[in-house]
DSSP file (Angstrom, degrees, kcal/mol; ACC not computed):
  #  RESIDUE AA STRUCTURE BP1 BP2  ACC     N-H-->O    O-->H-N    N-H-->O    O-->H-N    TCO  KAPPA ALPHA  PHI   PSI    X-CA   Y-CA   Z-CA
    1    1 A X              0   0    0      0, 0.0   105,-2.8     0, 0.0     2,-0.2   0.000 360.0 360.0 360.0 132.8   -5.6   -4.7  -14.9
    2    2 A X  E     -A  105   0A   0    103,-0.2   103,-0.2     1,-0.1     3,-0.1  -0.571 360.0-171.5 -91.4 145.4   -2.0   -6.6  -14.4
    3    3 A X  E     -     0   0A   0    101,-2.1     2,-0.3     1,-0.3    -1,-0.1   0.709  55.6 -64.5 -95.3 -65.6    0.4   -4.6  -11.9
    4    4 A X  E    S-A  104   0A   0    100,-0.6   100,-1.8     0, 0.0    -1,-0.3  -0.984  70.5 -49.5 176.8 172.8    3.2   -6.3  -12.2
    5    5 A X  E     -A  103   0A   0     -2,-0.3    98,-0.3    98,-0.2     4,-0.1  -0.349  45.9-133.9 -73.0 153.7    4.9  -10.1  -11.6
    6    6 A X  S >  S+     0   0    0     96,-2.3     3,-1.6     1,-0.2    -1,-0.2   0.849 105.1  70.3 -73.8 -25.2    4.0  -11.1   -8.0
    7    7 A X  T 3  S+     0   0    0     95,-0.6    -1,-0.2     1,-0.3    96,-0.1   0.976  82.7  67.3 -61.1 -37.3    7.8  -12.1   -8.0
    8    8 A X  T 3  S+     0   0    0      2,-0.0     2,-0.7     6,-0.0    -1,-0.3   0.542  86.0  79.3 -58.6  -0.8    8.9   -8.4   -8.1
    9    9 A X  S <  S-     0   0    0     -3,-1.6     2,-0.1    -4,-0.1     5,-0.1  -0.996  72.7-159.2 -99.5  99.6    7.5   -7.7   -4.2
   10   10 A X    >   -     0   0    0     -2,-0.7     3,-1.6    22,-0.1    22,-0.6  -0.330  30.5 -79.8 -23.5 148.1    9.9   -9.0   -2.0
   11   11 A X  B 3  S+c   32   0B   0      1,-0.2    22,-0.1    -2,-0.1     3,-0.1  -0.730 111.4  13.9 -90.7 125.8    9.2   -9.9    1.3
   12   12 A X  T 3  S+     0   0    0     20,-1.7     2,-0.3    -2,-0.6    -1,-0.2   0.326 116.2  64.0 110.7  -3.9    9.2   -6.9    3.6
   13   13 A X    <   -     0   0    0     -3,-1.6    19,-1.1    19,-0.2     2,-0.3  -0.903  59.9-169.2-150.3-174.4    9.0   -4.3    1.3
   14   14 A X  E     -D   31   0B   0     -2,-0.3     2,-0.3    42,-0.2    17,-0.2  -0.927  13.0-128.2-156.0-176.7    6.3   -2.7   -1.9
   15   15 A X  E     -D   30   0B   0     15,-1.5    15,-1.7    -2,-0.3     2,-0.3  -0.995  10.5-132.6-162.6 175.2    5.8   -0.7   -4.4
   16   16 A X  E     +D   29   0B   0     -2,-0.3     2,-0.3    13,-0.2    13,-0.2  -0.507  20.5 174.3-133.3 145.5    3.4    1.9   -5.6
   17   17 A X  E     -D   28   0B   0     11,-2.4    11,-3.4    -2,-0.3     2,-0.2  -0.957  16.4-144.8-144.8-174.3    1.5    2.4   -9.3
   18   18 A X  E     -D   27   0B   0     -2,-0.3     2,-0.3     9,-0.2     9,-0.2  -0.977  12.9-174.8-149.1 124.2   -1.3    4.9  -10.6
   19   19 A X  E     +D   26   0B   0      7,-0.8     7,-0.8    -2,-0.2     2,-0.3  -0.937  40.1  38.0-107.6 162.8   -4.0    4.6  -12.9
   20   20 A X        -     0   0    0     -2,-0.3     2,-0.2     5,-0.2     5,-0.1  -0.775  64.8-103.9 121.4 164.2   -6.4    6.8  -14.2
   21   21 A X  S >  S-     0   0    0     -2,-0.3     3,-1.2     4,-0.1     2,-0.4  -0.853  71.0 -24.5-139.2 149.0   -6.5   10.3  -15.4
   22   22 A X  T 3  S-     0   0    0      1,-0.3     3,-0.5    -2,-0.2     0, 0.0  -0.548 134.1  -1.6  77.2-117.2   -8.0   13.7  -13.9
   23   23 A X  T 3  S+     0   0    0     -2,-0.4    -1,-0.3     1,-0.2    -3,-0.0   0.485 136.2  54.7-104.1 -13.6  -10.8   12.7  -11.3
   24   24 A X  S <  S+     0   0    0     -3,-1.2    -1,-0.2     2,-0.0    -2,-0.2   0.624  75.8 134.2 -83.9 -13.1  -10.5    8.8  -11.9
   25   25 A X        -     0   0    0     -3,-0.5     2,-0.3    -5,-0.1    -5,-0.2  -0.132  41.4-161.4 -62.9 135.6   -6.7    9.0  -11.1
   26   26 A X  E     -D   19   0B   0     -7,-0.8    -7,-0.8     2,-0.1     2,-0.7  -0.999   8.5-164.0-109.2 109.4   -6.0    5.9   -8.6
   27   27 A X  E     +D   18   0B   0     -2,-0.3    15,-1.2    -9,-0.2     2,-0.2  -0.949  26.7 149.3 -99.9 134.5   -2.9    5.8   -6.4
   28   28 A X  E     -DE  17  41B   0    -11,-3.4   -11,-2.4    -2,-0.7     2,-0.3  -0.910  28.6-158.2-147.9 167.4   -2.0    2.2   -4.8
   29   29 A X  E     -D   16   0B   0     11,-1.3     2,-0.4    -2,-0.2    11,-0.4  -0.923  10.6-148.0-144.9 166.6    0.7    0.1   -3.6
   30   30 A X  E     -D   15   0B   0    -15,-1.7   -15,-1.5    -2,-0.3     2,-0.3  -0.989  17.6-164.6-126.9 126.3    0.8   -3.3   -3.3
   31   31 A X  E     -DF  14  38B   0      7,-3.5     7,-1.5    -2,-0.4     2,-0.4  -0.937  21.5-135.4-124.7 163.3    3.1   -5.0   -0.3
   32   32 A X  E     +cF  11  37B   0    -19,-1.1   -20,-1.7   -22,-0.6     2,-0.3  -0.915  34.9 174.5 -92.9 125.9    4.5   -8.8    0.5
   33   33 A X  E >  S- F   0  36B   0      3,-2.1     3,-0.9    -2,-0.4     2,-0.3  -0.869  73.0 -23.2-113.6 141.7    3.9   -9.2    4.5
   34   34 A X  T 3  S-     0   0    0      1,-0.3     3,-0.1    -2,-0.3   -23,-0.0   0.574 129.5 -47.0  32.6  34.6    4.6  -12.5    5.9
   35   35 A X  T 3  S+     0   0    0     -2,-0.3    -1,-0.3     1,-0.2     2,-0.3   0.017 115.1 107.6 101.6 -18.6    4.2  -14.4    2.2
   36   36 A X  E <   -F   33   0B   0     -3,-0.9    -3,-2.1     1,-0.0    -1,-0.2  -0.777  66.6-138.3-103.8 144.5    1.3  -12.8    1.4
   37   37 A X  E     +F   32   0B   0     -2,-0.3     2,-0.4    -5,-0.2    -5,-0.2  -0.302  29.7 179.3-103.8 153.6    0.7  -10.0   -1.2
   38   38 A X  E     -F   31   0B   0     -7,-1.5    -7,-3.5    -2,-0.1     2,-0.6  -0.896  14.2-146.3-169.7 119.2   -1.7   -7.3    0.1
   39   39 A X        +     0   0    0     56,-0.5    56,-3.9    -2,-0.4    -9,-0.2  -0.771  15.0 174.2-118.8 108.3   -3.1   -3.9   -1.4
   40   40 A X        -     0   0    0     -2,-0.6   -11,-1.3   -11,-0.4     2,-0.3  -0.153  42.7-102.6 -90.0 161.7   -4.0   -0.7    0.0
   41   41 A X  B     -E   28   0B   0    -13,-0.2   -13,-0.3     2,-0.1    -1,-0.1  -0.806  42.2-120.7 -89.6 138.8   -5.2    2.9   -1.7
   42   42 A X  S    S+     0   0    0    -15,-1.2     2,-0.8    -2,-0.3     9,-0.6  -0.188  82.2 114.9 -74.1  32.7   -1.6    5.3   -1.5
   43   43 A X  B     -G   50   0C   0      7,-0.2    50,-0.3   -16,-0.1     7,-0.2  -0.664  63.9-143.0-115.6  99.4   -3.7    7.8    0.6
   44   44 A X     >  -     0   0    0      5,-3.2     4,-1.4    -2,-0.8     3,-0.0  -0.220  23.4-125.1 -48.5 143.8   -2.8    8.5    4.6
   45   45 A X  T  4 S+     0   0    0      2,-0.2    -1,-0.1     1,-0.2    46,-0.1   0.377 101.6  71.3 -47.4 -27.7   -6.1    8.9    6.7
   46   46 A X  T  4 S-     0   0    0      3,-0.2    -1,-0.2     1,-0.1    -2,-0.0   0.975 126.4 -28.7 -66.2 -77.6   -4.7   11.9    7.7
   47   47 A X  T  4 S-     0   0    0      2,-0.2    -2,-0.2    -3,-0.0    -3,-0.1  -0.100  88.7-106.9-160.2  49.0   -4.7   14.5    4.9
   48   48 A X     <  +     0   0    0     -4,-1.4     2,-0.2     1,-0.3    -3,-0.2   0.535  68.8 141.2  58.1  60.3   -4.5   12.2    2.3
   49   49 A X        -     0   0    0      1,-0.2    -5,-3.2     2,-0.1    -1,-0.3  -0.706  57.9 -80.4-127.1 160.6   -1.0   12.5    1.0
   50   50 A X  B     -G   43   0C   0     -7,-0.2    -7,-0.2    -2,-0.2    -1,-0.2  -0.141  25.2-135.3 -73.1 165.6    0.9    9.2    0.0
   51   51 A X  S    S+     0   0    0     -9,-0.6    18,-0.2    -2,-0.1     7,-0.1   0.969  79.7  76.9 -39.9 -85.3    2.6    6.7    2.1
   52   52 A X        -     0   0    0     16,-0.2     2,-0.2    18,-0.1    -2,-0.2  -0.219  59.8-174.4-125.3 108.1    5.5    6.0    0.5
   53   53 A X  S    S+     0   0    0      1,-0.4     2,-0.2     4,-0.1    16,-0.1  -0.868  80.6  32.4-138.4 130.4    8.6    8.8    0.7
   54   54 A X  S >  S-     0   0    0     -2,-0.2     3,-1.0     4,-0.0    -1,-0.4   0.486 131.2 -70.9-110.3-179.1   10.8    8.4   -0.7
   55   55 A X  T 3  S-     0   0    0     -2,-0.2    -2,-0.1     1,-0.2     3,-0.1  -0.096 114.4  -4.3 -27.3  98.1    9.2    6.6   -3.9
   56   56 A X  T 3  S+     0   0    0      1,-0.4     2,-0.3    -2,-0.1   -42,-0.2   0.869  90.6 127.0  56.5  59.1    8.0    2.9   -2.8
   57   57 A X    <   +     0   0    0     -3,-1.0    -1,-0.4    10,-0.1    12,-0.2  -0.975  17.4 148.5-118.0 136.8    9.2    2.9    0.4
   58   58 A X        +     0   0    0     -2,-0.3     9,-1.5    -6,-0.1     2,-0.3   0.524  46.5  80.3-141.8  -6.5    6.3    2.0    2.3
   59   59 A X  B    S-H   66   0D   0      7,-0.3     7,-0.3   -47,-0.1     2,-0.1  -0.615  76.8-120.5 -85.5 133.4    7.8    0.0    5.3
   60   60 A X    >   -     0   0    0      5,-0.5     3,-2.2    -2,-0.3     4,-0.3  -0.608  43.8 -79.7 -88.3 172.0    9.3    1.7    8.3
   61   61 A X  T 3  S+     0   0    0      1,-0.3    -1,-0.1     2,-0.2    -2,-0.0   0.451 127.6  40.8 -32.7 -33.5   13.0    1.2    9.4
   62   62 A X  T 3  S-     0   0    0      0, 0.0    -1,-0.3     0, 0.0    -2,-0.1  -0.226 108.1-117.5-119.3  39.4   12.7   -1.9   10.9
   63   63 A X  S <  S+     0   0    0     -3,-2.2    -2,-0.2     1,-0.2     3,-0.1   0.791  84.1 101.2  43.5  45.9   10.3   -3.6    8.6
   64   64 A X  S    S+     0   0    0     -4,-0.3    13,-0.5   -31,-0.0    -1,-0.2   0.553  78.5  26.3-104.8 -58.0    7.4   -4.1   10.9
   65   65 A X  S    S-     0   0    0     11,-0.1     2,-0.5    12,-0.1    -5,-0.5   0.051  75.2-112.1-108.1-143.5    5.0   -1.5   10.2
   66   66 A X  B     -H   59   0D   0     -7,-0.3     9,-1.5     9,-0.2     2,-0.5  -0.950  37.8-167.4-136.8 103.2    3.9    0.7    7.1
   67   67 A X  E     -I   74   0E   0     -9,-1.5     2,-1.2    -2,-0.5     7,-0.2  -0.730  19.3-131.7-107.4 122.4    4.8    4.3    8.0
   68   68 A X  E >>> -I   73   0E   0      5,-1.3     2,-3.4    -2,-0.5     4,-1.5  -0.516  18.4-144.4 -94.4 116.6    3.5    7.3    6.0
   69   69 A X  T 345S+     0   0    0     -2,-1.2    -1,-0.2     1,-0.3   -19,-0.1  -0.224  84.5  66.2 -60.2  50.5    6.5    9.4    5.3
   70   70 A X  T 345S+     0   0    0     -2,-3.4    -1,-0.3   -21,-0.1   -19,-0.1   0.519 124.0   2.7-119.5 -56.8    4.9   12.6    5.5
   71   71 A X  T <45S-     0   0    0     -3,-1.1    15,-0.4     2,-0.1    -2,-0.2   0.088 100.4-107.0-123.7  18.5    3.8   13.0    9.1
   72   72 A X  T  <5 +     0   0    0     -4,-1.5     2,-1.0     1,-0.1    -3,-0.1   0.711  55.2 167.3  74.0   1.0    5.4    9.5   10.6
   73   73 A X  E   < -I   68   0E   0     -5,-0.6    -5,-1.3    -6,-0.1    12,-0.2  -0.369  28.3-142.4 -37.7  92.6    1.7    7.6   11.1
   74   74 A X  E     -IJ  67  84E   0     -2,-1.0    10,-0.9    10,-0.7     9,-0.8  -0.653  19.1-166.5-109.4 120.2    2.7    3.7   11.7
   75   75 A X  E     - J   0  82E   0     -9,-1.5    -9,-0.2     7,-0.2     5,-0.2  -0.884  20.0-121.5 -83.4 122.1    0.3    1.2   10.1
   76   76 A X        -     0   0    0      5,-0.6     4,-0.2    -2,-0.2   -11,-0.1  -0.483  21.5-142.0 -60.0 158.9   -0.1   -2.5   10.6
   77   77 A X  S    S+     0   0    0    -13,-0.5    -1,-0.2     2,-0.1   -46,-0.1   0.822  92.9  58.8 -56.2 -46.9    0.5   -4.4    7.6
   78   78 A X  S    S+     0   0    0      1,-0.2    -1,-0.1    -3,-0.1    -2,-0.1   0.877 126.9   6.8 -47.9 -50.5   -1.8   -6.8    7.8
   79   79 A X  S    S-     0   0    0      2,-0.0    -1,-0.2    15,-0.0    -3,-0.1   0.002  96.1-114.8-124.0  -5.0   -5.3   -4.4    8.0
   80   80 A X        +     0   0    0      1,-0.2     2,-1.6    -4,-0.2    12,-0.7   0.683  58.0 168.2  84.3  -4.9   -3.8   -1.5    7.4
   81   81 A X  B     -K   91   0F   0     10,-0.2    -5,-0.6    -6,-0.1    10,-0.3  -0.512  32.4-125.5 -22.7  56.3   -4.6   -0.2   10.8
   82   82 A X  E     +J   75   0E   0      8,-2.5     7,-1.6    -2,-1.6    -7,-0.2   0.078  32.1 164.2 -59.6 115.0   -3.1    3.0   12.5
   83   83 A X  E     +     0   0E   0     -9,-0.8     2,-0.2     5,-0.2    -1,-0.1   0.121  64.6  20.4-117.5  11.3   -1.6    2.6   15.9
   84   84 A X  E    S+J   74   0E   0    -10,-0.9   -10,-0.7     1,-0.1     3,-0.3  -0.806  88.2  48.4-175.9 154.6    0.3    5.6   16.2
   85   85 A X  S >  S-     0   0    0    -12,-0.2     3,-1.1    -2,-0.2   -13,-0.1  -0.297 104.7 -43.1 104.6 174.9    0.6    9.1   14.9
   86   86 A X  T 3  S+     0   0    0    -15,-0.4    -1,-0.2     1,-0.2   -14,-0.0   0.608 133.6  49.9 -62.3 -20.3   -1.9   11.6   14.3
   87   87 A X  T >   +     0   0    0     -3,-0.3     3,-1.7     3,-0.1    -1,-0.2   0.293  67.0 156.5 -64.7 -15.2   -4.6    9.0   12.7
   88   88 A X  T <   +     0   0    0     -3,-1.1    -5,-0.2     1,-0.3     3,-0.1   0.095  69.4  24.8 -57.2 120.8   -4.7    6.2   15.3
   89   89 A X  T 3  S+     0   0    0     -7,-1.6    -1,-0.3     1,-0.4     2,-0.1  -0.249 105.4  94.0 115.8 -35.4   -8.1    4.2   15.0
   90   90 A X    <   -     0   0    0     -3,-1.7    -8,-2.5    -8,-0.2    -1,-0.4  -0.280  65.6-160.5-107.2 145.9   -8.3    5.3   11.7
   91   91 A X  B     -K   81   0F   0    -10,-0.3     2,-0.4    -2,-0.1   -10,-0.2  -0.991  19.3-107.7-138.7 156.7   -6.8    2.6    8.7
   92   92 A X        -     0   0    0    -12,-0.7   -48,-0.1    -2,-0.3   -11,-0.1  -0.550  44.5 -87.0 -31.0  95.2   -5.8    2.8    5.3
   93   93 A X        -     0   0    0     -2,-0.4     2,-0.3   -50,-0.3    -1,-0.1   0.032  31.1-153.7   1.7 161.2   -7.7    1.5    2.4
   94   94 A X        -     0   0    0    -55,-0.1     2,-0.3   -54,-0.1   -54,-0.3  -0.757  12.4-161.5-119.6 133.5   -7.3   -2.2    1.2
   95   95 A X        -     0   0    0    -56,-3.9     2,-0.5    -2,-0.3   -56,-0.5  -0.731  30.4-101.7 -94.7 150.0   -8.1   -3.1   -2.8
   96   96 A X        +     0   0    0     -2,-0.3    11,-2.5    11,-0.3     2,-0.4  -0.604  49.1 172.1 -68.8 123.5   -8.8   -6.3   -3.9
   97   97 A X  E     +B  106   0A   0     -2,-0.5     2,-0.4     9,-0.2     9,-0.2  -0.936   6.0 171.6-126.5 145.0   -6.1   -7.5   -5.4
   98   98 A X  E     -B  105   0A   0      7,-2.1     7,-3.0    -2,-0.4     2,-0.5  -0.984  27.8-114.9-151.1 179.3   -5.0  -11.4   -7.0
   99   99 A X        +     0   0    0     -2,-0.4     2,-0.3     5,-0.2     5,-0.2  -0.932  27.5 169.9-106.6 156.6   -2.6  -13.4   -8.9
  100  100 A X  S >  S-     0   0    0     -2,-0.5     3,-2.7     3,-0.4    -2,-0.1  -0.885  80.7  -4.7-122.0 143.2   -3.2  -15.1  -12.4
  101  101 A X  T 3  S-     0   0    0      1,-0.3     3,-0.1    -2,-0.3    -2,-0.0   0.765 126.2 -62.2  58.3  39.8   -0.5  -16.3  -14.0
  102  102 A X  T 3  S+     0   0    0      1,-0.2   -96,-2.3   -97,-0.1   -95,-0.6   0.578 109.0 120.4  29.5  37.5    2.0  -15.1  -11.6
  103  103 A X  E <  S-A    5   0A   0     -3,-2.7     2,-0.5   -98,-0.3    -3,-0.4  -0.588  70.3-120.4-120.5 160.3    1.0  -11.6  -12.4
  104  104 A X  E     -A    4   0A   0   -100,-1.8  -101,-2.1    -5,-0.2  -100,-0.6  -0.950  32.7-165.3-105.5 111.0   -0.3   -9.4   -9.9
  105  105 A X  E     -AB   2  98A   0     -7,-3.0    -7,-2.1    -2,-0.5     2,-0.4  -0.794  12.3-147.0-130.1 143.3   -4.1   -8.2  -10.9
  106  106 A X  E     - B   0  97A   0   -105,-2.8     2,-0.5    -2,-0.4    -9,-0.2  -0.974  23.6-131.2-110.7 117.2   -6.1   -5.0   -9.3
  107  107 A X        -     0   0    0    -11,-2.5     3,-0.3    -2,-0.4   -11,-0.3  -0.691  18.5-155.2 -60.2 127.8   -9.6   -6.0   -9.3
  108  108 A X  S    S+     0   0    0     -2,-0.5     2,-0.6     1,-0.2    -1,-0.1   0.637  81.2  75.3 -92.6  19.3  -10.6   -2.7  -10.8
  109  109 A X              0   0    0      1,-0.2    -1,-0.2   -13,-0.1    -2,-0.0  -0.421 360.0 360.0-102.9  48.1  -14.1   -3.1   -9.3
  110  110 A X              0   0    0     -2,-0.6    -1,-0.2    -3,-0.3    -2,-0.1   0.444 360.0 360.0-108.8 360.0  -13.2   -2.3   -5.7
């Protein structure tokens, strides 16, 4: 399933799709970290509400970490890791994700 052109992730920042309907419904984002493209499930650890408020902001202020705007949990990027906030231990999905054709592809076989 194509996401989107790889070009359209900047570095530093990401942005979020959904597939599915009803009980198959998928929320993800995809972010650029240090050059590399990298995809998580939209769901905090927490009580499963998304990352990203407002819509596909998934980054915290200072670009470092991945913060989920509902109750302020700070993720690495890299692994997805939590390292502060009511989840800490606890990480954040990762999907398989690649490019073909400078397109951005969700294995949907994750």
């Amino acid at each position: 399933m194509i996401l989107c052109a790889a070009a359209d992730i900047v570095e530093g920042q990401g942005r979020g799709f959904v597939y599915g309907s009803g009980l198959e419904r998928e929320a993800i984002f995809v972010i650029r970290w240090r050059g590399t493209l990298l995809g998580y499930r939209n769901i905090c650890p927490h009580v499963g509400t998304p990352l990203d408020w407002p819509e596909n902001r998934f980054f915290d202020t200072e670009g470092h970490y991945l913060m989920c705007g509902t109750h302020g949990a700070v993720f690495r990027p890299d692994d997805g890791m939590c390292i502060e906030g009511p989840c800490v231990g606890r990480a954040i999905e990762k999907i398989k994700i690649r490019i073909e054709n400078e397109q951005i592809v969700l294995d949907t076989k994750n």
